[in-house]
N, C-alpha and C positions, 0 to 999 in steps of 0.2 A: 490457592488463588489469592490476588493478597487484594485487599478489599476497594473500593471506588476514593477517587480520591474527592475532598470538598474544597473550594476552593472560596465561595462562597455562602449567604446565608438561603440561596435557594438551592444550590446545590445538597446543603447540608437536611435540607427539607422534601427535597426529592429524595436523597438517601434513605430517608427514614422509610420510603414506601416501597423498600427493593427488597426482594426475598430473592432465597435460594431456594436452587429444584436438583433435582435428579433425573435423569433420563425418562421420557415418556415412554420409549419402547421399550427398556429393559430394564430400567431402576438405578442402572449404576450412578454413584457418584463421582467416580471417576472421569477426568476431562481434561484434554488439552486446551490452549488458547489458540483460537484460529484467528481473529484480529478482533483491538479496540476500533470503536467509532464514537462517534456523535450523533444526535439526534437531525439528519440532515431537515427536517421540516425547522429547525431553532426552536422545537417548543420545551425542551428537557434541556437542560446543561452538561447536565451528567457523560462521564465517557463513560461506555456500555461496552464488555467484554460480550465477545460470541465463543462460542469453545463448540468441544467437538467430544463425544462419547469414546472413552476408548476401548467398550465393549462395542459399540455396533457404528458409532461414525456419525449417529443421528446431531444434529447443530441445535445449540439454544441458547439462549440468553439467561448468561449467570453471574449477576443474579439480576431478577428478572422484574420490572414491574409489577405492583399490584393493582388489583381493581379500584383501587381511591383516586390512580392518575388515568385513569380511561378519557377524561376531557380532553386534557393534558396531550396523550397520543394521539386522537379523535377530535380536532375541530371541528365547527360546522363546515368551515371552508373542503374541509379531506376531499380531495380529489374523485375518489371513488361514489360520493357522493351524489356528484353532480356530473359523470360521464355516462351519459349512455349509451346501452348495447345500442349494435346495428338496425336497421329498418331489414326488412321481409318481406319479398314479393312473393305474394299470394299463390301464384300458377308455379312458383317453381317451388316455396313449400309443398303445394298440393302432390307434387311429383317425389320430391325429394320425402318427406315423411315417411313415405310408400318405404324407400329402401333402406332409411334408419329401424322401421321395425321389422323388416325380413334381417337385418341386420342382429340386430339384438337377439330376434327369437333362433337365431342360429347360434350366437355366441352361449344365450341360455342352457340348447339343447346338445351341449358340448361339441361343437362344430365339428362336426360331421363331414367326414369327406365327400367332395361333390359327386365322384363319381359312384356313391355308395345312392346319391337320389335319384331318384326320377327325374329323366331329360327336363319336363315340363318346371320342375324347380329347381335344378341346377343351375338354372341359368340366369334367373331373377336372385340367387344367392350370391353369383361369381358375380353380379352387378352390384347388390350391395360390399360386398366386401369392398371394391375398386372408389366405390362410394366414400365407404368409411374411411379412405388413404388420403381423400382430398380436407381442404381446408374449411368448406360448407359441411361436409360430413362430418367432420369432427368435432365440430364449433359444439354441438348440441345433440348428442345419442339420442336422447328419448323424446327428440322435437319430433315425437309423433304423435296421431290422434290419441289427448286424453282418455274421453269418452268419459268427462263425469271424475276421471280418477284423481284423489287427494295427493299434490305435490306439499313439500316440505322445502323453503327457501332459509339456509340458516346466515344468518347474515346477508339480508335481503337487502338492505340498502334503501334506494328507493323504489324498488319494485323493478326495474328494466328485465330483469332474466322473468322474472312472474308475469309479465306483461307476453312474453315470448309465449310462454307455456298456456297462459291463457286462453292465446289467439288458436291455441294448437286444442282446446277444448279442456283442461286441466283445471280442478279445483284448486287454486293457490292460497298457502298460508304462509307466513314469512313471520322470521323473529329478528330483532335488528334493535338496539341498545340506545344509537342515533335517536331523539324526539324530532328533528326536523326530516331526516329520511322517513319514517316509522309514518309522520302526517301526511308527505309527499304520495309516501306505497298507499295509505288509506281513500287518498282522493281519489286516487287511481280504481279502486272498489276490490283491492284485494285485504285479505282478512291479515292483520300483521298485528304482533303483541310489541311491544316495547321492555324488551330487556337481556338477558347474556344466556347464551348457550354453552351448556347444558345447564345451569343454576338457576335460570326462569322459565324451565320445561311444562310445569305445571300447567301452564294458562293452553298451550299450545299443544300437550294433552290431551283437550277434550276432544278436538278433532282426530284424533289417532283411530286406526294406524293409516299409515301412508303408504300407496303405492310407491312415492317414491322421494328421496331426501338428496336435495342439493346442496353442498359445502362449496363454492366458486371462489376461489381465491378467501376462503376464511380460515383453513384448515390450520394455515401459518400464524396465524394470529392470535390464539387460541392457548389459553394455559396449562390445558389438562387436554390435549387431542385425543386419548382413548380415553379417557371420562366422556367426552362428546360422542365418539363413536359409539361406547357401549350404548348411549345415553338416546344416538339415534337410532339403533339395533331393534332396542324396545320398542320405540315409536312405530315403527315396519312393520307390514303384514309380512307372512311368510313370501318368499317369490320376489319383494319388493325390491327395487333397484337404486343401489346409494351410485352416486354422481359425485364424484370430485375434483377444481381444480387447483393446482396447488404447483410455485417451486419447486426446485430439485437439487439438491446442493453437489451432483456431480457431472455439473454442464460445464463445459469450455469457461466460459466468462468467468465464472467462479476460483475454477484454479489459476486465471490468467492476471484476472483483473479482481480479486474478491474486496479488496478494501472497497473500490470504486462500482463494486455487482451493484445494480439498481434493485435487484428482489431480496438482497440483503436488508433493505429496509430497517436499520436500527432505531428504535427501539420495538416498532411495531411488530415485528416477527419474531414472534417467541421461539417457534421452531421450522428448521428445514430439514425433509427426511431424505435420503437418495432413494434412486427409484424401489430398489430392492428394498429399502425398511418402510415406504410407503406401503409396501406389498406384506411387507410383514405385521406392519400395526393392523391390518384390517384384517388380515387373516387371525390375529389374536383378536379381534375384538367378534370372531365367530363366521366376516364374510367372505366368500366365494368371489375371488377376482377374475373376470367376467374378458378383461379387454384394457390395453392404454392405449393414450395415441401420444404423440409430442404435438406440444402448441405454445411456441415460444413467443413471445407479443414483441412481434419488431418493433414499437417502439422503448421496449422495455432495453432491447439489446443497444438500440440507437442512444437513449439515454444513460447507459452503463458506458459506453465512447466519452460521450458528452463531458460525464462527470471525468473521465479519465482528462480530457482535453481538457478545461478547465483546472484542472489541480498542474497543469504545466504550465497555464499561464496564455492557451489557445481559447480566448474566450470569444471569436470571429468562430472557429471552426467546430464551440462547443454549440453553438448557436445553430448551426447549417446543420449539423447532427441533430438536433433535436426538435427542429421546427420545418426542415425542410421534404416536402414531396420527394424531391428526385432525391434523397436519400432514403427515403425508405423505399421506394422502388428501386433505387439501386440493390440493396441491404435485403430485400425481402427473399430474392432465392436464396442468396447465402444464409440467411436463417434458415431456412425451410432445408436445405441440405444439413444445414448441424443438426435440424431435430432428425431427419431420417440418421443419421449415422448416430445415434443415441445421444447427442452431444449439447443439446440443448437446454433450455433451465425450464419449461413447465409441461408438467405433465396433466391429461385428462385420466382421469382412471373411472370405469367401472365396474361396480362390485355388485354383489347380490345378496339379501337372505335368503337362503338354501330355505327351501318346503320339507318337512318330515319326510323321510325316509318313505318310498311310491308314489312320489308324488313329482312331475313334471310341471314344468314352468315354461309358459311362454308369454306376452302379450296378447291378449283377444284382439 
């Protein structure tokens, strides 16, 4: 791989803070180049190689940022910062809960054929499962009654998903590197440390273990993903349920459009796994994969067009793509069809820590 080039004197000052990796799934150092980009935020100058594993296909950034340009990647302005999740109506939580945990305690107890239960609970399972397929059900598995139990937010941001879990009875603790999200999640009154996962585990520690650990679009961003996973493995009681959601580098857009993909994100995305080595990193890192669903964020697809539109010189029509209503309503079943034909770029996955050997798992 022949190395970055500098063209300037910050270029040449950003170079200095690029290392090289290895595959996170498998170690190899072997890699194809799948494409250069640019830092489309303008905050890095540098062109940034993505390659591709040629043991297992897993995407990374090589060579890759270090922790010295985390500002650098991570303005306060970042995006993610200051979007927040959906509002929640209360009467149809209260309904809806109900069948994310008939849900889950079915996928736990190795789903079970229906016709192997009792009439009286086959029939509240074959409703959550129908549940689970839709786009409310799959927003959020364990949007059900906490009861007390310790959640785990790794890259919590400003608290929006902890705010969710909250409402739904969840002790929340959240780790987030951010100083202005970190104050923002604090006023809010949930318990949040200030610093990188898994390297500032410590503080977040003491409240261990966790019923349960959410990674929400951080998983990508992340320099060591199974450093983090072993890292939140430990933190888990047994039984406990990891939540993830993350890109998928073998959706449509990607092979069509990858220069112009919007989850490519350079240089923020360290890595993208396909769904299969998503499944294989967690299964190395000891969990029990539970369930996926697809959850591709139409506006992510709309603005992966946009930038396409845009780099032709349609900058009327990059604009209607990306700010306009009737384009995502237009746009949103055809998304929703590529994620049912597996074809889509994000996935939810959940996994579990397995209990010792006799021991069963469900939700109380």
């Amino acid at each position: 791989m022949e190395s970055l080039d500098s063209h300037d004197d910050n270029t040449r000052e950003t170079a200095a803070h690029l290392q090289r990796a290895r595959c996170n799934l498998c170690g190899d150092k072997r890699s194809k180049l799948i494409v250069r980009g640019t830092d489309r935020l303008g905050r890095l100058k540098n062109e940034f190689s993505v390659v591709s594993c040629l043991s297992c296909g897993t995407w990374r950034l090589d060579p890759a940022p270090t922790a010295s340009l985390m500002t650098e990647l991570y303005p306060e302005n970042y995006e993610p910062y200051s979007v927040a999740t959906p509002g929640y109506d209360p009467v149809i939580t209260g309904f809806t809960h109900r069948l994310r945990r008939r849900y889950v305690e079915w996928v736990s107890q190795g789903r079970r054929s229906l016709w192997t239960l009792p009439a009286l609970s086959a029939l509240p399972v074959l409703m959550a499962r129908l549940f689970s397929r839709t786009d409310y059900g799959r927003f959020n598995p364990l949007a059900f009654e906490g009861e007390g139990r310790r959640v785990l937010d790794v890259g919590c941001a400003s608290g929006d998903l902890m705010d969710f879990f909250r409402a739904h009875g969840w002790t929340t603790i959240g780790v987030e590197w951010n100083k202005s999200a970190v104050d923002i999640a604090r006023s809010k009154g949930h318990t949040v440390t200030q610093g990188r996962f898994p390297d500032d585990s410590k503080e977040i520690g003491k409240w261990s273990p966790y019923f349960a650990v959410v990674i929400s679009n951080v998983l990508e961003h992340l320099e060591n993903p199974f450093l983090a996973l072993k890292e939140a493995w430990d933190l888990m009681e047994p039984g406990g349920y990891m939540l993830i959601w993350t890109p998928v580098n073998d959706g449509f857009l990607q092979k069509h459009f990858t220069r112009h993909w919007y989850n490519l994100d350079i240089p923020r995305h360290f890595h993208l796994f396909s769904r299969k080595g998503l499944s294989t990193l967690l299964k190395q890192c000891g969990f029990e994969v539970l369930a996926t669903w697809p959850a591709t964020s139409v506006r992510a697809v709309l603005r992966t067009f946009g930038t396409y539109a845009r780099s032709r010189g349609h900058f009327g029509l990059a604009k209607f793509l990306e700010e306009s209503r009737v384009a995502r309503f237009i746009s949103s079943p055809i998304v929703r069809l590529a994620d049912l034909m597996r074809k889509g770029d994000i996935v939810i996955v959940l996994a579990r820590k397995p209990k010792p050997m006799g021991h069963r798992h469900a939700p109380k």
